[in-house]
C-alpha positions in Angstrom: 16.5 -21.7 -28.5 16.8 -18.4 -26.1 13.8 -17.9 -24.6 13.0 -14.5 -22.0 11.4 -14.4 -19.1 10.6 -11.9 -16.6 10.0 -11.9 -13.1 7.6 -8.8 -11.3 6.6 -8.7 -7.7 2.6 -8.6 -7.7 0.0 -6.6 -5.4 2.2 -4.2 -5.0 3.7 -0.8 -5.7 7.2 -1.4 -3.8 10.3 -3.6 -4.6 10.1 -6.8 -2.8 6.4 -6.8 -1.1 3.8 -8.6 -3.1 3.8 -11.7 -4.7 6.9 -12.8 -6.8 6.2 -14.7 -10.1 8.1 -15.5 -13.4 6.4 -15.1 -16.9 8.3 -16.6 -19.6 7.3 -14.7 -22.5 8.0 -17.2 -25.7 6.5 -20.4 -24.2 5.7 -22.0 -27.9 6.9 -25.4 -28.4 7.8 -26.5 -24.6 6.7 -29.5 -23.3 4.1 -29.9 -20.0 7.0 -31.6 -18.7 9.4 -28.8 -19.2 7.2 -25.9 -17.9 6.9 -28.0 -14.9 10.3 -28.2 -14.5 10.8 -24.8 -15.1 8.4 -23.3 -12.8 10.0 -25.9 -9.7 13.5 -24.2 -10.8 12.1 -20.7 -10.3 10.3 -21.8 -7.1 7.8 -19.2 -6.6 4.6 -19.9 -5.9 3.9 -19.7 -9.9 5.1 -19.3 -13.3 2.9 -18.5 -16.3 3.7 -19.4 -19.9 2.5 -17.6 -22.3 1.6 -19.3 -25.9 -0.1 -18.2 -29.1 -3.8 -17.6 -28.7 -5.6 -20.5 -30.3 -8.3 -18.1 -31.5 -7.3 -15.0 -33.4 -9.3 -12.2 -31.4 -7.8 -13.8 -28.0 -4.8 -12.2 -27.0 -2.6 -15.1 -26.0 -2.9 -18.8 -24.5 -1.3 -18.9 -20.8 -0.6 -21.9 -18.9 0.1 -21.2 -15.1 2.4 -23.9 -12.8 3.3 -24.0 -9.6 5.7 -26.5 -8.4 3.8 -28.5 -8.1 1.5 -28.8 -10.9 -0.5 -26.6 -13.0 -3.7 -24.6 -12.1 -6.9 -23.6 -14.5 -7.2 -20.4 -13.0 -5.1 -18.3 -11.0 -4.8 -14.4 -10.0 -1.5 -12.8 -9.4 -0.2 -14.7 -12.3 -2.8 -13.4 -14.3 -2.5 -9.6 -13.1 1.3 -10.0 -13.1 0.8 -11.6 -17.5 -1.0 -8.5 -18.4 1.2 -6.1 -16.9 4.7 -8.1 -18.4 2.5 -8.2 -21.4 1.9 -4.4 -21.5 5.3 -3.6 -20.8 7.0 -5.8 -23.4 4.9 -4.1 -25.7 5.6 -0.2 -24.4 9.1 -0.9 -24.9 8.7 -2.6 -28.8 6.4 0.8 -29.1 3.5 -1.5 -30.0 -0.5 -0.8 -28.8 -2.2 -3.5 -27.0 -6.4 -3.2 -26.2 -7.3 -1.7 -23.1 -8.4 -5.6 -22.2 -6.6 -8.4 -22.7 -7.8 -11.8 -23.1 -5.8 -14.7 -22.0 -7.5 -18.4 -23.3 -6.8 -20.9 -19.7 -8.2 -23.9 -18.6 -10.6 -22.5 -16.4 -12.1 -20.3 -19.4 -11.7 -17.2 -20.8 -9.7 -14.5 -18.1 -10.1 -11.0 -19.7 -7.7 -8.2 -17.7 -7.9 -4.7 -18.0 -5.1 -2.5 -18.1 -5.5 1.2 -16.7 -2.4 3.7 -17.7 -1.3 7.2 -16.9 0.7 8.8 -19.0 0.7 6.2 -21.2 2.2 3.8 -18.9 0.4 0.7 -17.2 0.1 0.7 -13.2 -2.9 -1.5 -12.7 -4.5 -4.5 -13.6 -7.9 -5.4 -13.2 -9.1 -9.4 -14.1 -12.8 -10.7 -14.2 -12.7 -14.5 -12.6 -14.1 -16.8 -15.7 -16.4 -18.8 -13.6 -19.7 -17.8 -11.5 -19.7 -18.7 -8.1 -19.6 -22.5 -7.4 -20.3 -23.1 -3.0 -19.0 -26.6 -2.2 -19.3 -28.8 0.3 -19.1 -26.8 4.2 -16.5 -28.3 6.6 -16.6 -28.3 10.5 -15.3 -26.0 11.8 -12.9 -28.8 14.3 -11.5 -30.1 10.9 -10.9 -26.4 9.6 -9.1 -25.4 13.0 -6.9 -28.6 12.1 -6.0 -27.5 8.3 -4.9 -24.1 10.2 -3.1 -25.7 13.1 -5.6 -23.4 15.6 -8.3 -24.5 18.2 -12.0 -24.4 17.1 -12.5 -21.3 19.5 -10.3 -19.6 16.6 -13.1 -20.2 13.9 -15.6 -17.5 13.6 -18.8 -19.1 12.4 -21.9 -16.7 12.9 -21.3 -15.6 9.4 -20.6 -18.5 7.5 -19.4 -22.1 8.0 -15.9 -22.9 6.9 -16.8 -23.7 3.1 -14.8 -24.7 0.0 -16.1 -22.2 -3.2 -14.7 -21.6 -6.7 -14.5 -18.8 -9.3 -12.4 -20.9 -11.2 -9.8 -22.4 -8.5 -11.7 -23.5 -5.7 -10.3 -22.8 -1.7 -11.5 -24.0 1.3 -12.4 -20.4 3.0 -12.5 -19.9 7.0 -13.3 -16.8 8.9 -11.1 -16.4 11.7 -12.2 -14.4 15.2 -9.1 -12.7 15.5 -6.2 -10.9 13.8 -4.4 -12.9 16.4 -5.8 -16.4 15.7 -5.0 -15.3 12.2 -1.3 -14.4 13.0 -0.5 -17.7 14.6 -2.7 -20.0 11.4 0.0 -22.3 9.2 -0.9 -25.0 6.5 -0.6 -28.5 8.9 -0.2 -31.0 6.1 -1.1 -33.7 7.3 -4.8 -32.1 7.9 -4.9 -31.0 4.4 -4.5 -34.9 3.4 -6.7 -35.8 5.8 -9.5 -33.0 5.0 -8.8 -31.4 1.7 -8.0 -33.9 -0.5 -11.0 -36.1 -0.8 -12.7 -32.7 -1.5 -10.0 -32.3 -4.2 -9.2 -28.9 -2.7 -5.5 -28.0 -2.2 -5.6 -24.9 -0.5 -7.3 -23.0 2.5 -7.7 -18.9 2.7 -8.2 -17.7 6.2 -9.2 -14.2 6.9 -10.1 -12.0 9.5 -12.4 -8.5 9.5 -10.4 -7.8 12.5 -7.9 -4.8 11.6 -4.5 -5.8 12.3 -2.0 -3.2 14.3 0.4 -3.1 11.0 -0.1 0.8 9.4 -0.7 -1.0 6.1 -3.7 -2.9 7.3 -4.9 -0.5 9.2 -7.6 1.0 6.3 -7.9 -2.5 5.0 -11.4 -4.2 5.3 -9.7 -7.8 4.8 -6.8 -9.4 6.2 -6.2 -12.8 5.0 -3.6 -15.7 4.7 -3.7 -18.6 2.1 -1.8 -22.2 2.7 -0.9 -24.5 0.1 1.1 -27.2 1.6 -0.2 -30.1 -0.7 0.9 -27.8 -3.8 4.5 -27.1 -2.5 3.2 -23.5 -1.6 3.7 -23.1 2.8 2.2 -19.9 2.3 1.5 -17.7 -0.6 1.8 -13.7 0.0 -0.8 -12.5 -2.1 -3.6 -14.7 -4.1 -5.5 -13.2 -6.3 -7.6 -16.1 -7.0 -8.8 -16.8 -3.3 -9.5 -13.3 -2.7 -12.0 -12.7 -6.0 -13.6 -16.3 -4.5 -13.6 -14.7 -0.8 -15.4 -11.6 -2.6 -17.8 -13.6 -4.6 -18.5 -15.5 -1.4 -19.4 -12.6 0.8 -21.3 -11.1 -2.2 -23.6 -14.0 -1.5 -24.3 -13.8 1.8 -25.1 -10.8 1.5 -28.0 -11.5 -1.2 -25.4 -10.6 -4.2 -25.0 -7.3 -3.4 -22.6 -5.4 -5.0 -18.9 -5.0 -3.3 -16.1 -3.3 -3.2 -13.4 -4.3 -0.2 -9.7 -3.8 0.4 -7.8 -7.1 1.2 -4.4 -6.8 2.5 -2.1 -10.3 2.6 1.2 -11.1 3.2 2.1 -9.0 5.9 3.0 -11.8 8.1 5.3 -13.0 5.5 7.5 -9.9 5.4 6.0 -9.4 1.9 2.7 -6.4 2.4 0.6 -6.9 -0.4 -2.6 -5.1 -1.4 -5.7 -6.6 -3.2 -8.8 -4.7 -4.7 -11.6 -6.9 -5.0 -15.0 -6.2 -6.4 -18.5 -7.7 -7.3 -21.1 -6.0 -9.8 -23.4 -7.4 -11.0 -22.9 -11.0 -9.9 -19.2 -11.0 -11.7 -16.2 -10.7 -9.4 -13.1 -9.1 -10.0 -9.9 -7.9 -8.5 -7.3 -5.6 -9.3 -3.5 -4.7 -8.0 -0.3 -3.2 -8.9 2.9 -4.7 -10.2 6.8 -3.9 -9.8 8.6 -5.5 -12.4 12.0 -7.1 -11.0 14.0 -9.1 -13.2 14.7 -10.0 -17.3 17.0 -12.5 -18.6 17.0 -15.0 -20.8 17.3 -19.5 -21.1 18.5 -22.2 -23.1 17.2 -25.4 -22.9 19.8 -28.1 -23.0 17.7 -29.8 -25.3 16.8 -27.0 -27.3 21.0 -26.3 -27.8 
């Protein structure tokens, strides 16, 4: 059996920036086993599968790996879905809803598309969980997750803390765009930290605006390491930053946000993130650049 896939660069409006990810578009019948093994042959930092809905109004069942195992919840591949989605149906000349609704193990993820000229540029997903805050770490073990001193951990506004909207992140303000530049995923701090906690992954940031043009208007500059989940570094997570959001919507009594994040820059790969909170949901939005089509046999599918 031929089945397509596609492959768009996420958070981004240009070629090459953003976060890379692979949708393959006719998932039915594949096994957990295979998608796995797909997604490690694509080797970005996710591949979604998308599946019939298993209820009627829903608009399809998505299944997101990365290599090395599959997530409940995650962002770009959910922004990146929708907008592979959208286009597949522009060019078959079919309508889709204005939202779309994928079914995931984290819950229902409903994305909304926003079009000019009949075209999609924009994505918008709502995270399917409420805020969960975790357990706090120190902010010695947090230096060590990020291979920085504890001088590097900015703590007057929050403690390093793990918190979930559906995919849960240790989160760490940093007190520099400097401390931030220098930050990388030390394994073997992550075992020793993170993984009792059953947490994979830690998203630093920084208020700090960098001296890169394209953070320059940003109110966010982060960075997000996933060494236990065969991710170094991810350039642009869209699940982190709606937590991040949700987060700082808390400490701030739940008021209602609206901040620019900007990720990736470090990684050669700029990508921008539109994160929002109303109402105690939290959201965030980007654009995609689709890359690549093409199709795949299975040998035993042949």
């Amino acid at each position: 059996m031929r089945r397509s896939y596609v492959t768009l660069d996420v958070f981004t409006d240009q070629l090459f920036g953003g976060n890379p990810l692979a949708v393959v578009l006719d998932a039915a019948g594949l096994s957990t086993d295979q998608m796995q093994k797909i997604a490690i042959e694509f080797g970005y930092s996710e591949t979604t599968f998308v599946l019939p809905a298993v209820e009627a109004e829903h608009t399809a069942h998505v299944r997101i790996f990365t290599p090395g195992g599959e997530l409940p919840f995650a962002g770009h591949p959910n922004i990146g879905t929708a907008f592979a989605l959208a286009r597949q149906a522009e060019a078959q000349g079919r309508d889709l809803p204005e939202t779309l609704v994928f079914e995931e193990k984290a819950g229902l993820v409903p994305v909304r598309l926003e079009r000019e000229n009949g075209r999609v540029i924009r994505a918008e997903l709502m995270a399917p969980e409420a805020i969960t805050r975790r357990s706090r770490m120190i902010p010695e073990n947090a230096a060590a997750c990020l291979g920085l001193q504890p001088q590097d951990i900015r703590t007057d506004h929050h403690a390093p803390q793990i918190v979930s909207v559906g995919l849960p992140f240790l989160i760490v303000e940093l007190a520099s765009r400097e401390a931030l530049r220098r930050a990388y995923g030390e394994i073997s701090a992550h075992r020793t930290f993170l993984a009792s906690s059953g947490v994979d992954s830690v998203y630093a940031y920084t208020r700090n605006a960098g001296e890169n043009a394209f953070e320059k208007d940003s109110d966010i500059q982060g960075r997000m390491f996933s060494p236990l989940d065969g991710i170094p570094e991810d350039p642009a997570t869209g699940s982190a930053t709606v937590a991040a959001v949700a987060f700082l919507s808390t400490l701030q009594n739940g008021a209602d946000l609206s901040l620019t994040f900007t990720q990736g820059v470090d990684m050669g790969r700029p990508s921008l993130l539109e994160a929002r909170t109303q109402a105690g949901k939290a959201y965030v939005a980007g654009s995609c650049v689709p890359v690549m089509d093409g199709v795949f046999t299975l040998e035993s599918e042949v």
